[in-house]
C-alpha positions in Angstrom: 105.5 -29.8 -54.4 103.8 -33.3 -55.3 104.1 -32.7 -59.1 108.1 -34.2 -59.2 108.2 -36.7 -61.9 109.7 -39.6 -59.9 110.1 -43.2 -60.7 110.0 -45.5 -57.8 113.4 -45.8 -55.5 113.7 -49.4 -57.0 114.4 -47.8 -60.1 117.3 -45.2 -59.3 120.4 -47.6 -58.7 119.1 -50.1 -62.6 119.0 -46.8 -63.9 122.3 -45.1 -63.0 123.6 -48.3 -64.0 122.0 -47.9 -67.7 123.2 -44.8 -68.4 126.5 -45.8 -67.5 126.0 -48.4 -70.0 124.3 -46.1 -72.5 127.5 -44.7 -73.1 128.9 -47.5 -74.4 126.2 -47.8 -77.4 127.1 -47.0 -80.7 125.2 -44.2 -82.6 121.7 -45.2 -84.0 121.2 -44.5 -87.8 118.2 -42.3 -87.6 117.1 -38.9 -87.4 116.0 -37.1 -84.2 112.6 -37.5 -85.0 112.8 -41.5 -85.8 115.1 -41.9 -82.1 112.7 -39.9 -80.1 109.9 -42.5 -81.4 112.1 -45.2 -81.1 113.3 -43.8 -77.7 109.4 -43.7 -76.4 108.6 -46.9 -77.4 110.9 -48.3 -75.3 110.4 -45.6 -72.6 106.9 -46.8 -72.1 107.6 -50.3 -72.1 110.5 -49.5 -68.7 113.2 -51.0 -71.0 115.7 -47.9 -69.9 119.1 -49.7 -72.0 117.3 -49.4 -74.9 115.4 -46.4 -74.6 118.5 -44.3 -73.0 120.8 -44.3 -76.0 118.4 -43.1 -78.4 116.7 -40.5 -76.7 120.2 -39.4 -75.6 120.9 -39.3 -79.5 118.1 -37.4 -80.3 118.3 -34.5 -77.3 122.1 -34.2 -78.4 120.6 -33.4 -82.0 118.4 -31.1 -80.7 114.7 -32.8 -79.6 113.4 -30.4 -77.4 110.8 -33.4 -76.4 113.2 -35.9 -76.2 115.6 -33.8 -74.1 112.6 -33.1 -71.6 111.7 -36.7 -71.1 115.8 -37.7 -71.3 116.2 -35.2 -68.0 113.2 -36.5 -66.3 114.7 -40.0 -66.5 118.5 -38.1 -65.0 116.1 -37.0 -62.6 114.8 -39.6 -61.2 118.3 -41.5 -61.0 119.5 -38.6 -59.3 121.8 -37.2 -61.6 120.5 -33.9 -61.1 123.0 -31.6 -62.9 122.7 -33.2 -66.1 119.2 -33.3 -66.0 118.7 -29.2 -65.2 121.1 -29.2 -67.9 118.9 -30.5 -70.7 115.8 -29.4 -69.0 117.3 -25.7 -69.2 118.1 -26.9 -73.4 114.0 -27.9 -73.5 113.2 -24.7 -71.9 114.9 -22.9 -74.3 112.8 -24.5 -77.1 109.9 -23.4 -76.2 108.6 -27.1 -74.7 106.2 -27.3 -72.2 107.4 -29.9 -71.0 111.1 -28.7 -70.1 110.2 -25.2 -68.9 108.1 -27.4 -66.3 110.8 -29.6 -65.4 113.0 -26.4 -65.0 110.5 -25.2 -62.2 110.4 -28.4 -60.4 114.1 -28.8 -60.1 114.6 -25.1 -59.3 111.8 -25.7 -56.7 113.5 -28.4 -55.2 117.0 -27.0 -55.3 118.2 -30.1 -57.3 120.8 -29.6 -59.5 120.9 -26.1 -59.3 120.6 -23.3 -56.7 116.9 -23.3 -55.3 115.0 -20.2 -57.2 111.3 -20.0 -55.7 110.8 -17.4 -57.6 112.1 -18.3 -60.9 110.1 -21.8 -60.6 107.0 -19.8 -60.5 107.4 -18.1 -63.5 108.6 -21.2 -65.2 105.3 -22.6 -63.6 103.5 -19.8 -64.9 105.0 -20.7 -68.2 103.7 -23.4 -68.8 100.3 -22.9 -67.2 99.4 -20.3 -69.6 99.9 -22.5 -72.2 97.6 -25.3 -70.7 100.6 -27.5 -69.1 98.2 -29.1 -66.8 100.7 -30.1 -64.1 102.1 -26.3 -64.5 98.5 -25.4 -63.3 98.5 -27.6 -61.2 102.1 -26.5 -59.3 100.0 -22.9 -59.9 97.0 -23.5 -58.0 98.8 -26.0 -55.6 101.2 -22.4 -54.5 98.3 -20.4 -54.2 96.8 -22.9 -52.2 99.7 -23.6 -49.7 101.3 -20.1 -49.8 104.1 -21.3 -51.7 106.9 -20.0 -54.3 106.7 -16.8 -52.5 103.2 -16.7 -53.0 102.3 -12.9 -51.0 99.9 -14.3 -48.5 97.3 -11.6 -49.1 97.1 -13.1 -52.4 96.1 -16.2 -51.7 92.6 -15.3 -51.8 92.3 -13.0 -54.8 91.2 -13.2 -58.4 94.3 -14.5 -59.9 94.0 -17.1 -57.1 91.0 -18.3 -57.9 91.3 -18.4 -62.0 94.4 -20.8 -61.2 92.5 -23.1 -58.2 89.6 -23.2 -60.6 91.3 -24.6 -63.9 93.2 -27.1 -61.9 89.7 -28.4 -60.5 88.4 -28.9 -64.0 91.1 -31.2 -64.2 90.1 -32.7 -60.9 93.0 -32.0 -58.8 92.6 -32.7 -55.5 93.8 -29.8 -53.3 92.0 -27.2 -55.5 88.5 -29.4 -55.4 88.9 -29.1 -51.7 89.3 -25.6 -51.9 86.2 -24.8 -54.3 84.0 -26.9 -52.7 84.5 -25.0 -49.4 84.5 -21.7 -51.0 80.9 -21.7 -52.3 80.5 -23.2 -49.0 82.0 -20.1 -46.8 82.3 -17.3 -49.7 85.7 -17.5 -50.2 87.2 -15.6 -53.0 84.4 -13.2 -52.9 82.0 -15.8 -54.3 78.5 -15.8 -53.9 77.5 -18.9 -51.4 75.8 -21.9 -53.4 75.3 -24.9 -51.7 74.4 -26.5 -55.2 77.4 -26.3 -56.7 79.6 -26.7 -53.5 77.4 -30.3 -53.6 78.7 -30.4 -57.2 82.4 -30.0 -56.0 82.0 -32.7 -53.2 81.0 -34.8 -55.6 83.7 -34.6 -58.0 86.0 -34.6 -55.3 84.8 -37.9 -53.7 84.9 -39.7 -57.1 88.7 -38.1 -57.4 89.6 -39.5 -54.1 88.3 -42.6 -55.2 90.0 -43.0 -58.4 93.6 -42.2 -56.4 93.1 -44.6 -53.6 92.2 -47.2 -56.5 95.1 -46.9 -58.0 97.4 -46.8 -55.0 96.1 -50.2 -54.3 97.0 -51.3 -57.5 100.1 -50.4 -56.8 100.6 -51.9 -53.6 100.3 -49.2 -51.7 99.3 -50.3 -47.8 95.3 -49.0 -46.5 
């Protein structure tokens, strides 16, 4: 799945190094609430030895938020128990956020044994509660046959209410997938070469805003 949320490699060794260091901080005199924003601000900024302690504080209290966005930075330094271990603490809140990062790690096998199966309904979770990545990870099985996806699925109704929400929010994969099935009748839609124009369109201008910004960051063309 493309949805991991992954810093850059550069990242992984500075940050296994901060939380080793985080550790070490003293507590913060604050409530959960006041850390998480503290936490955030810092977050946002990449400063990880500040933001680390705090957020830390605040998941330990109980921030189902801050304990989502706390495992996605374990994640990404690969300390992949902890983070399905606070991820799983999100989940259990109720936030989006965590149940999602529950599916990706289960769908990777990171941290805990790989569950296809549980991911999607995790996935599933959170889509029908407007996660927009969650639809996306929906659609994106549909669309590759994944998460033990039946194959003669792929092409029904639930298919295409999943594919179809994740191209209002211009993904990719599923733009590609509309546009061509009002171009072949896919899904058991009608053909209309109008609005598979309409879906080339917005799929052009999507391709264009991702290649923009992998130049921006560097990325070779």
């Amino acid at each position: 799945m493309y949805f991991r949320n992954f810093f850059g490699s550069p990242w992984k060794v500075a940050l296994v190094a901060v939380l080793l260091a985080a550790s070490a901080v003293g507590p913060v005199q604050a409530g959960p609430e006041e850390d998480f924003a503290a936490g955030m601000i810092s977050y946002r900024r990449t400063d990880f030895s500040t933001a680390i302690p705090v957020l830390r504080k605040a998941a330990d209290a109980g921030h189902a938020q801050a304990q989502a966005v706390l495992a996605s930075i374990l994640d990404a330094a690969d300390q992949d128990e902890e983070a399905v271990a606070y991820y799983r603490k999100s989940a259990a809140a109720g936030n989006l956020d965590g149940i999602f990062g529950l599916g990706n790690m289960l769908a990777a096998g990171e941290g805990v044994a790989k569950d296809a199966k549980e991911a999607r309904r995790l996935y599933l979770r959170a889509a029908e509660s407007g996660h927009k990545l969650a639809i996306a990870a929906v659609a994106e099985a549909y669309i590759r046959g994944e998460l033990g996806v039946p194959e003669g699925e792929r092409k029904g109704a639930e298919a295409l209410k999943w594919i179809s929400l994740a191209a209002e929010d211009n993904v990719v994969a599923a733009l590609e997938v509309m546009e061509k099935a009002y171009r072949g009748g896919d899904f058991g839609l009608r053909i209309d070469l109008a609005k598979a124009d309409q879906f080339k369109r917005k799929l052009d201008a999507a391709k264009g805003i991702k290649d923009k910004k992998g130049r921006r960051r560097g990325e070779k063309q």
